[in-house]
C-alpha positions as CSV (number, residue, x, y, z in Angstrom):
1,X,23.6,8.9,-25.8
2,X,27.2,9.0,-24.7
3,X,29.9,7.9,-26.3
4,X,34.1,7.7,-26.0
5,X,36.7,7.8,-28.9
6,X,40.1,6.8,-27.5
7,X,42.7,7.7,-30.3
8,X,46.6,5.8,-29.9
9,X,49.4,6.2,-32.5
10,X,49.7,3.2,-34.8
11,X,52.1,0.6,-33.9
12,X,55.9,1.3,-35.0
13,X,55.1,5.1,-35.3
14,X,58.0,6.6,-32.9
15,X,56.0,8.3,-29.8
16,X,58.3,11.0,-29.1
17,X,55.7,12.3,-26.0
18,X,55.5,8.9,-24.9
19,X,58.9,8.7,-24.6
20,X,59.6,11.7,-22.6
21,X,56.4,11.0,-20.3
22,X,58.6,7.4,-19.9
23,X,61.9,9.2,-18.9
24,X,60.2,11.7,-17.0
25,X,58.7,8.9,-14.7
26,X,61.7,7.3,-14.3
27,X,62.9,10.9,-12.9
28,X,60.3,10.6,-10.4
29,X,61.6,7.5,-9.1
30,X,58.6,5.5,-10.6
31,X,61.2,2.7,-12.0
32,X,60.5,-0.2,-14.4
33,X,57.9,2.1,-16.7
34,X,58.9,1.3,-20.0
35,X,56.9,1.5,-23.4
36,X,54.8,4.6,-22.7
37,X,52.1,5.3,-25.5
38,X,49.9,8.4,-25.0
39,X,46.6,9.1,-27.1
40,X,43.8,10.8,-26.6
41,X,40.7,10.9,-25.5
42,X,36.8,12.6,-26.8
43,X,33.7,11.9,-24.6
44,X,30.8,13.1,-26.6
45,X,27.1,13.3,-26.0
46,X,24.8,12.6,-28.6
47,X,21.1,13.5,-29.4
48,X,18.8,10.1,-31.0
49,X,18.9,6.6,-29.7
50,X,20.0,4.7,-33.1
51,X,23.0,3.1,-31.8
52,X,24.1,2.1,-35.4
53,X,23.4,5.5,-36.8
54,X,25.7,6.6,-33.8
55,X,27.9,4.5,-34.4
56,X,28.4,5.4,-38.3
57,X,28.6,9.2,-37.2
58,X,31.2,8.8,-34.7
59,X,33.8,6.7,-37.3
60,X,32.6,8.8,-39.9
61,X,34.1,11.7,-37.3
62,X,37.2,9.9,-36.6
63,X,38.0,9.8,-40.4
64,X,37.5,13.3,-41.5
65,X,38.5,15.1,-38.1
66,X,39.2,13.5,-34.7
67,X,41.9,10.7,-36.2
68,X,44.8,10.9,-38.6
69,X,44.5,7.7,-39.9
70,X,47.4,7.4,-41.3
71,X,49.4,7.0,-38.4
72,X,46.7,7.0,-35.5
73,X,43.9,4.2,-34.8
74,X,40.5,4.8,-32.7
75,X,38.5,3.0,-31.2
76,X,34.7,3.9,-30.6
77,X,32.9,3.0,-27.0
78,X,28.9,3.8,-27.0
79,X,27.6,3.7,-23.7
């Protein structure tokens, strides 16, 4: 089983990367690029074929590891 945790700063957490990503775009000539979030990204693979078990594992992952959850959200994908 396959699966995709896509991990973004919280709203109102200043995204200092994000913003230099933003002004370095501009110096590329790419104008009208504003608001640039970055995140990341884990594609996993999983053994079993209990979606919900999965599913439990992978949050359960984002809590104690992948995630700060203080100021990051995920979101889990199960494909």
């Amino acid at each position: 089983m396959k699966a995709r945790i896509t991990v973004t700063l919280k709203n109102g957490v200043l995204d200092p990367q994000g913003k230099a990503i933003e002004h370095a775009l501009s110096g590329l000539g790419f104008d009208g690029v504003g608001q640039v979030r970055q995140g990341k990204v884990f594609d996993l693979e999983l053994a079993g074929t209990d979606k919900a078990k999965a599913e439990a594992d992978l949050k359960a992952m984002c809590d104690k590891l992948l995630a700060n959850t203080v100021i990051e959200n995920y979101a889990v994908e199960i494909a």
